[in-house]
Kinemage of the C-alpha trace (Angstrom):
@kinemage 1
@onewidth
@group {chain A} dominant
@subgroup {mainchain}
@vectorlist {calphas} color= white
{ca unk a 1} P -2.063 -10.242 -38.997
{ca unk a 2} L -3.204 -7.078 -37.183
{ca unk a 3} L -3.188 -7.357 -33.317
{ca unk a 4} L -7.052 -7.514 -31.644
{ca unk a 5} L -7.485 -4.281 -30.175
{ca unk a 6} L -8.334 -5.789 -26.907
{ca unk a 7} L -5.018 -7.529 -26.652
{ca unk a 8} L -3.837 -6.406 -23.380
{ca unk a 9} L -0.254 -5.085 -23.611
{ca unk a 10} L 2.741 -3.893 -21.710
{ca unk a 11} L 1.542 -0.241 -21.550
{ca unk a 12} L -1.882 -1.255 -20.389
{ca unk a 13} L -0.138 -2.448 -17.255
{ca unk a 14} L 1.981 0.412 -16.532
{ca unk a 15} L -0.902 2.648 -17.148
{ca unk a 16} L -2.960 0.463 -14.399
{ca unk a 17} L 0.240 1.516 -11.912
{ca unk a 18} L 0.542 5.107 -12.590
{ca unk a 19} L -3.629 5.477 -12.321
{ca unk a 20} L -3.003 3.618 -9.195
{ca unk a 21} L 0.090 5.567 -7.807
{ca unk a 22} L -1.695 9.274 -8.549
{ca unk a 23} L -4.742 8.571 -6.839
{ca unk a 24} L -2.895 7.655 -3.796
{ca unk a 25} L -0.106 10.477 -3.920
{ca unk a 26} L -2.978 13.132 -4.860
{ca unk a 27} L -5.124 12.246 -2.224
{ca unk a 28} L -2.069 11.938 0.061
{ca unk a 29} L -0.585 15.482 -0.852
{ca unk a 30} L -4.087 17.197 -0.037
{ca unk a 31} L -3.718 15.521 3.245
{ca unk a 32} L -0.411 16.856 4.499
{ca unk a 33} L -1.547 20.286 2.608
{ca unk a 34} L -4.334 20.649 4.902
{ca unk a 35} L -2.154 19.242 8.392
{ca unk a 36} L 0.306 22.012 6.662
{ca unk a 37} L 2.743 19.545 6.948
{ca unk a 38} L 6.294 20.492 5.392
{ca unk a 39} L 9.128 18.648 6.601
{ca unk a 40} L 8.946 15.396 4.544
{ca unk a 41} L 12.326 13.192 4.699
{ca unk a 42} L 13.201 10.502 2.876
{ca unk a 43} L 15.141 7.692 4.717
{ca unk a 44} L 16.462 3.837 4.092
{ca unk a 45} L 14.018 1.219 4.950
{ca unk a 46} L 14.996 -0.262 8.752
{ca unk a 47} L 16.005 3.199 9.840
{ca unk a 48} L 14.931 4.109 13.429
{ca unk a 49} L 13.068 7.486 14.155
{ca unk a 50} L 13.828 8.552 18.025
{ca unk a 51} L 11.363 11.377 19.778
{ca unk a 52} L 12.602 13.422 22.356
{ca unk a 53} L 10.807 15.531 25.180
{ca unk a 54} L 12.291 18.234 26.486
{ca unk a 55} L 12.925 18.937 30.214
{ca unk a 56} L 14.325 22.117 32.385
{ca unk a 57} L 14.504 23.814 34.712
{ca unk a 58} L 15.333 27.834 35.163
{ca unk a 59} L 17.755 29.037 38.068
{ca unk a 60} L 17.426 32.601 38.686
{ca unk a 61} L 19.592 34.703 37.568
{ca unk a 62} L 19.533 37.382 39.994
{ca unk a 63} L 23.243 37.294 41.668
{ca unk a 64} L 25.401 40.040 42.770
{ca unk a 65} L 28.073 41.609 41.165
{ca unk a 66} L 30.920 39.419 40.802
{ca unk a 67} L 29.188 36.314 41.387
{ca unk a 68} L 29.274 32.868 39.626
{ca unk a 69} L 25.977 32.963 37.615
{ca unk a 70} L 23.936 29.605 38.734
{ca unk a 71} L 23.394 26.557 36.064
{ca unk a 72} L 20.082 26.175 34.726
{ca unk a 73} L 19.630 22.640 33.402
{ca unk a 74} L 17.773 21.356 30.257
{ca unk a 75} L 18.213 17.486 29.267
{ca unk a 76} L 16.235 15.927 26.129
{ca unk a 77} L 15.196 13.067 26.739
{ca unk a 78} L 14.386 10.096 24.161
{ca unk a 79} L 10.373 9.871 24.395
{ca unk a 80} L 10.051 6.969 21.881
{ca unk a 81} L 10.809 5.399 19.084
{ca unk a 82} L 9.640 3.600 15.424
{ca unk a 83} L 10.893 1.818 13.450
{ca unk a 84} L 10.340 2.821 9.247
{ca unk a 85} L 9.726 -0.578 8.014
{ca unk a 86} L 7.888 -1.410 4.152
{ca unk a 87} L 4.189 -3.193 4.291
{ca unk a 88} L 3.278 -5.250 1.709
{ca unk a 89} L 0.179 -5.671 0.060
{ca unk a 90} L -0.869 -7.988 -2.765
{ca unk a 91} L -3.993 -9.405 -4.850
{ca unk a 92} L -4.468 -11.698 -7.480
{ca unk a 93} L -7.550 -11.342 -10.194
{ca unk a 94} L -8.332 -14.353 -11.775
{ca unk a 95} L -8.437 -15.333 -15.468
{ca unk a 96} L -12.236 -16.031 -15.164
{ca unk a 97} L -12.883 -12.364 -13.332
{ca unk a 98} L -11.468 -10.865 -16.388
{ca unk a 99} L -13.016 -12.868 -18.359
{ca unk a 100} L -16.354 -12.257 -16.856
{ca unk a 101} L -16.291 -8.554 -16.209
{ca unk a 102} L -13.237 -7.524 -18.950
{ca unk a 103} L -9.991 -6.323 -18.017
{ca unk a 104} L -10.573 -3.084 -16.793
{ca unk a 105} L -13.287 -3.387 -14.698
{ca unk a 106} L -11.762 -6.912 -12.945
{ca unk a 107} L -8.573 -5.120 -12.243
{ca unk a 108} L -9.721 -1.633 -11.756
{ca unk a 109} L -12.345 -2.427 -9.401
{ca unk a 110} L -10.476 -4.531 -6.768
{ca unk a 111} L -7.693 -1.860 -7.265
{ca unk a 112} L -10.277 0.555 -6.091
{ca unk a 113} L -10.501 -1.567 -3.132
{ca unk a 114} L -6.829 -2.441 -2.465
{ca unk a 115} L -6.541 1.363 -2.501
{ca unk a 116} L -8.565 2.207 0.039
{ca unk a 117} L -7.557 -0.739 2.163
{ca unk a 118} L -4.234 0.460 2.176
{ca unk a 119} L -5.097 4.149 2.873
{ca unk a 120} L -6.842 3.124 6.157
{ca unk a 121} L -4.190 1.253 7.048
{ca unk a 122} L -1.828 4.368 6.222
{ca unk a 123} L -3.760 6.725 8.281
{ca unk a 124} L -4.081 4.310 11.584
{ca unk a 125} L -0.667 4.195 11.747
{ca unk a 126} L -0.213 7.469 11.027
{ca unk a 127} L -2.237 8.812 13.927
{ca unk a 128} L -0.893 6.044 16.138
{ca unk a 129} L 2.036 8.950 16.816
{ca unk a 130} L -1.211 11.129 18.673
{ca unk a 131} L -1.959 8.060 20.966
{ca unk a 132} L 1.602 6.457 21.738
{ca unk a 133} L 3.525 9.853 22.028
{ca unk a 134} L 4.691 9.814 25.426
{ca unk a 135} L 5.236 13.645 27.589
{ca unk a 136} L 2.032 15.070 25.928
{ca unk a 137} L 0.404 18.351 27.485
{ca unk a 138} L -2.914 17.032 29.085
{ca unk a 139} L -6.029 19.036 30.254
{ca unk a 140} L -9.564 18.293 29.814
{ca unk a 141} L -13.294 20.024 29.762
{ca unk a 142} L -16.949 19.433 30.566
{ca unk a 143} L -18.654 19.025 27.340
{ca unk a 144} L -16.923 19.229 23.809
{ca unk a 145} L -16.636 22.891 23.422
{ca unk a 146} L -15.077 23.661 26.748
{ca unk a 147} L -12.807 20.484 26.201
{ca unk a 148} L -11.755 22.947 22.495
{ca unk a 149} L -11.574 25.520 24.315
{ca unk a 150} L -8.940 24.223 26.943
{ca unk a 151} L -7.026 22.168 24.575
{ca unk a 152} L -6.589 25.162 22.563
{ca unk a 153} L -5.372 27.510 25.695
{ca unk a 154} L -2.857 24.921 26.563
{ca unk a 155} L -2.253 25.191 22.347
{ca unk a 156} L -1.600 28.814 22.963
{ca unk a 157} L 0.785 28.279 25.570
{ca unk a 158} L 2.988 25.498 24.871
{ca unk a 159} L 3.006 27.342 21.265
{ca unk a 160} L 3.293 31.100 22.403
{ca unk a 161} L 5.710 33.499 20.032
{ca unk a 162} L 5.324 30.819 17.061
{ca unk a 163} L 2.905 32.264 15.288
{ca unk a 164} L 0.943 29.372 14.214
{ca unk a 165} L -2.653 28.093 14.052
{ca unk a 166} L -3.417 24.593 15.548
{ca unk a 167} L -4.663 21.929 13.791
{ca unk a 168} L -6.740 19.007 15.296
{ca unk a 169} L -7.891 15.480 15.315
{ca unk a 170} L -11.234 14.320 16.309
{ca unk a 171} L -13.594 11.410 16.155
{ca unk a 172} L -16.361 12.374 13.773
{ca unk a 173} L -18.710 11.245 16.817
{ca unk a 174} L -17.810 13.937 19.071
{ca unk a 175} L -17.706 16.275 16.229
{ca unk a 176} L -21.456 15.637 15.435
{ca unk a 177} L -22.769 15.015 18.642
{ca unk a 178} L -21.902 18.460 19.161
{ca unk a 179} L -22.524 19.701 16.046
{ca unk a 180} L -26.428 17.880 15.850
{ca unk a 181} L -28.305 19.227 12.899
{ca unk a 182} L -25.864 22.232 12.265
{ca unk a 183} L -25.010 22.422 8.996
{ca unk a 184} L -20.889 22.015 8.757
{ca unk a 185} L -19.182 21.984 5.258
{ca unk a 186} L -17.090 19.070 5.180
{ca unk a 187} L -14.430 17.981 2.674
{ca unk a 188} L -12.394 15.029 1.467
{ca unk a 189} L -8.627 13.991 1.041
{ca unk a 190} L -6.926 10.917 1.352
{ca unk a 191} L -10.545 9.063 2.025
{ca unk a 192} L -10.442 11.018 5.560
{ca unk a 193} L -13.422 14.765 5.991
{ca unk a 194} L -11.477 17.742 7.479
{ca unk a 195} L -13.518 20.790 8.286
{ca unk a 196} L -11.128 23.898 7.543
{ca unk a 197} L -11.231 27.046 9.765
{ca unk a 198} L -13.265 25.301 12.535
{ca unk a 199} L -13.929 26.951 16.252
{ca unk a 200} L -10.209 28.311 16.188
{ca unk a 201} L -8.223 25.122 14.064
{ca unk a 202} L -6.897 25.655 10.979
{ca unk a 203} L -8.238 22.306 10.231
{ca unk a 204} L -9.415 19.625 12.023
{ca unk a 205} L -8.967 15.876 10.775
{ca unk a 206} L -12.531 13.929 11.584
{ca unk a 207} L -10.843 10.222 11.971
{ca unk a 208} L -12.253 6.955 13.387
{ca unk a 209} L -8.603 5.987 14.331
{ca unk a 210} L -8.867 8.773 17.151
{ca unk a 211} L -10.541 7.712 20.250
{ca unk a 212} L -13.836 8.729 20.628
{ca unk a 213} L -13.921 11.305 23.750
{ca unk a 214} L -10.390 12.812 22.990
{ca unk a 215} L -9.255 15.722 21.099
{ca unk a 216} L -5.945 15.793 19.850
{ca unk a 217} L -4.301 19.331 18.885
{ca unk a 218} L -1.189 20.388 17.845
{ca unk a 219} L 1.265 22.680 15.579
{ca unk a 220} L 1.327 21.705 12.106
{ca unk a 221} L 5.491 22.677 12.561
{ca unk a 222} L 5.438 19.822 15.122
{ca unk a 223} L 4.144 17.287 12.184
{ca unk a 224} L 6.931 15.127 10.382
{ca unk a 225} L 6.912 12.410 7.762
{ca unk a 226} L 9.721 10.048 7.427
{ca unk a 227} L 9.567 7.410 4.423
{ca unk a 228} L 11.201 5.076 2.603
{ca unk a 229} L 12.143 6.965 -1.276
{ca unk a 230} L 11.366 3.766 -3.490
{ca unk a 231} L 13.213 5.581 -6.491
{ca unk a 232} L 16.139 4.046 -7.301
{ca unk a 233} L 17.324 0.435 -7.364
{ca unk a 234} L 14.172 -1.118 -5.680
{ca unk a 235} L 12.194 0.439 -7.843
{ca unk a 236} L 14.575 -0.867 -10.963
{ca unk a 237} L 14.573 -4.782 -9.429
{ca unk a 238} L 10.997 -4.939 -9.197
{ca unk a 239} L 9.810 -2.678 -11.639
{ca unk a 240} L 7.608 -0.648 -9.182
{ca unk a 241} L 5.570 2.399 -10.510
{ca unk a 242} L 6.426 5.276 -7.836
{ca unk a 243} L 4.701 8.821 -7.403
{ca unk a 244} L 6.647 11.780 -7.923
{ca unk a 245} L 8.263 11.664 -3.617
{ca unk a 246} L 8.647 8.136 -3.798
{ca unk a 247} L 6.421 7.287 -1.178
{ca unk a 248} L 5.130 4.467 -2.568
{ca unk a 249} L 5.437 1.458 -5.133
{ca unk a 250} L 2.896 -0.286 -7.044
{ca unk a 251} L 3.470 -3.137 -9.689
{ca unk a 252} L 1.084 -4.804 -11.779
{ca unk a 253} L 2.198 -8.355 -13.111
{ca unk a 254} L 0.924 -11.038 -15.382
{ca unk a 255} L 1.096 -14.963 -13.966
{ca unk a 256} L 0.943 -17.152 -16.383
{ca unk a 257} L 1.170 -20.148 -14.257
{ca unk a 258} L -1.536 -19.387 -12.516
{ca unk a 259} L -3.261 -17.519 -15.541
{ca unk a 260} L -3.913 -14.725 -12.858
{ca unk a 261} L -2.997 -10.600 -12.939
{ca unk a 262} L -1.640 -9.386 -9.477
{ca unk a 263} L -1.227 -5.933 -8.164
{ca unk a 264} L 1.653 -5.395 -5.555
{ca unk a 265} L 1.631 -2.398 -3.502
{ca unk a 266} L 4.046 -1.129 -1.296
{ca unk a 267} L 5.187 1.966 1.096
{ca unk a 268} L 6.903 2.503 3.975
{ca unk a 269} L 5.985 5.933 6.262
{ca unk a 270} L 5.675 6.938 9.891
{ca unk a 271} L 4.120 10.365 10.704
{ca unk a 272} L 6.127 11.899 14.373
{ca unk a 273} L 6.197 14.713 16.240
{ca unk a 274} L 8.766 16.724 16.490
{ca unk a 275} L 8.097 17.738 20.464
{ca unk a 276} L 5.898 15.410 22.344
{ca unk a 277} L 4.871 18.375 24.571
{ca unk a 278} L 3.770 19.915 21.555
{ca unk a 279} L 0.883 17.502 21.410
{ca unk a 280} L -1.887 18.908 23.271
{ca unk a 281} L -4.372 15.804 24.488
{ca unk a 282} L -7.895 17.013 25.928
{ca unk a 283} L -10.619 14.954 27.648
{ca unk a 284} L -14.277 15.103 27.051
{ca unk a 285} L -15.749 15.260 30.030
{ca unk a 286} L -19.570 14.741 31.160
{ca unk a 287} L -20.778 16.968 33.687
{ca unk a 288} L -21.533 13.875 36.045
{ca unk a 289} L -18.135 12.552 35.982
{ca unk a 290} L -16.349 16.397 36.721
{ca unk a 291} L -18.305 16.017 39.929
């Protein structure tokens, strides 16, 4: 007897985990195209990332002939550290949802959701590294544009002979309070609106996980992302559905005992910088608090 054509079989689930896998790995390697990020390394789950500031102090150099040329001294200092450590996600869709609505819009739907559930939660602790860094280069500015335009100078110092552009992040309410009815061309990776090639950034990230009346800037050089590669035998023993890096692992799973269909997601990253100075942090201020 010929199989019904809406007999759902093994290839419909793997299908369901790559669809789910390449929306999240596309939208995530937009991202890090537009923070130019380029150092991406792959680590084992537990392992701890360490940040270091950089300290010194310059003794001149200006002896006489003959003499013993003073010690200047430069220590690094640990600023921090994280540990890279898997989060787990999972959701059930019932017999009677996919009964009700069909198979793929049941599981595709919530999917949808789980997706962009676990992007948010991605991205806030991704930019967590902008608000726990410690030994960040502070200044500040009445308004928002004078608060750019100082974060930026400090940029240009703390930066000077590297040749880069800065990139920032911004809460989208500063952004628009400035911008009011101007017309700004926004666009869309990863679920997050960047503006490219705005007031002097290369980019600049408009995200609600910044803190409103801050503006974060620094070197997309200075940007690193450390992950757990879920290739391999982790992959094999639960038979996850990776991207092509590895970044993350999605299953999808019939349960007959509960007559249910779950999805199981999983990923492990941490986004760091690679000099905490490097970070530039600027303060909106109002013109009645500068007084």
């Amino acid at each position: 007897m010929a199989v019904d054509a809406n007999t759902i079989k093994t290839t419909d689930l793997v299908a369901q985990s790559i669809d789910f896998t390449e929306q999240f790995s596309q939208g995530l390697s937009t991202l890090l195209n537009v923070l130019g990020v380029t150092r991406k390394q792959a680590l084992s789950q537990g392992s701890v990332i360490k940040f270091y500031k950089t300290e010194g102090t310059l003794v001149s150099g200006d002896v006489a002939e003959g003499e013993i040329i003073p010690l200047s001294k430069i220590t690094r200092k640990e600023a921090g550290t994280q540990e890279l450590r898997f989060k787990k996600y999972r959701k059930v869709t019932t017999a009677e949802a996919i009964q009700k609505g069909g198979f793929n819009q049941a599981v595709q739907t919530t999917d949808q959701k789980l997706l962009r559930l676990v992007q948010d939660e991605v991205k806030t602790n991704w930019f967590n590294f902008l608000t726990t860094t410690i030994g960040t280069t502070s200044t500040n500015g009445v308004g928002f544009q004078a608060a750019v335009a100082n974060a930026i100078g400090q940029f240009n110092v703390v930066w000077e002979g590297y040749g880069v552009q800065p990139v920032a992040f911004i809460n989208p309410l500063d952004v628009y309070a400035y911008l009011a009815q101007a017309p700004v061309s926004t666009q869309t990776a990863f679920g997050l609106n960047y503006i490219e090639n705005f007031m002097g950034f290369s980019a600049v990230i408009l995200s609600a996980s910044v803190p409103a009346g801050k503006i974060y800037v620094t070197a997309p050089d200075n940007i690193n992302l450390a992950y757990a590669d879920l290739h391999g035998d982790l992959s094999g023993a639960f038979n996850f559905t990776t991207d092509q890096t590895g970044l993350i692992g999605v299953a999808h799973n019939e349960l007959l005992n509960a007559m249910s269909y779950e999805t199981v997601v999983t990923t492990a990253s941490v986004l760091y910088p690679e000099i905490s100075a490097g970070i530039i942090v600027s303060d909106i201020r109002t013109a009645t608090a500068s007084k």
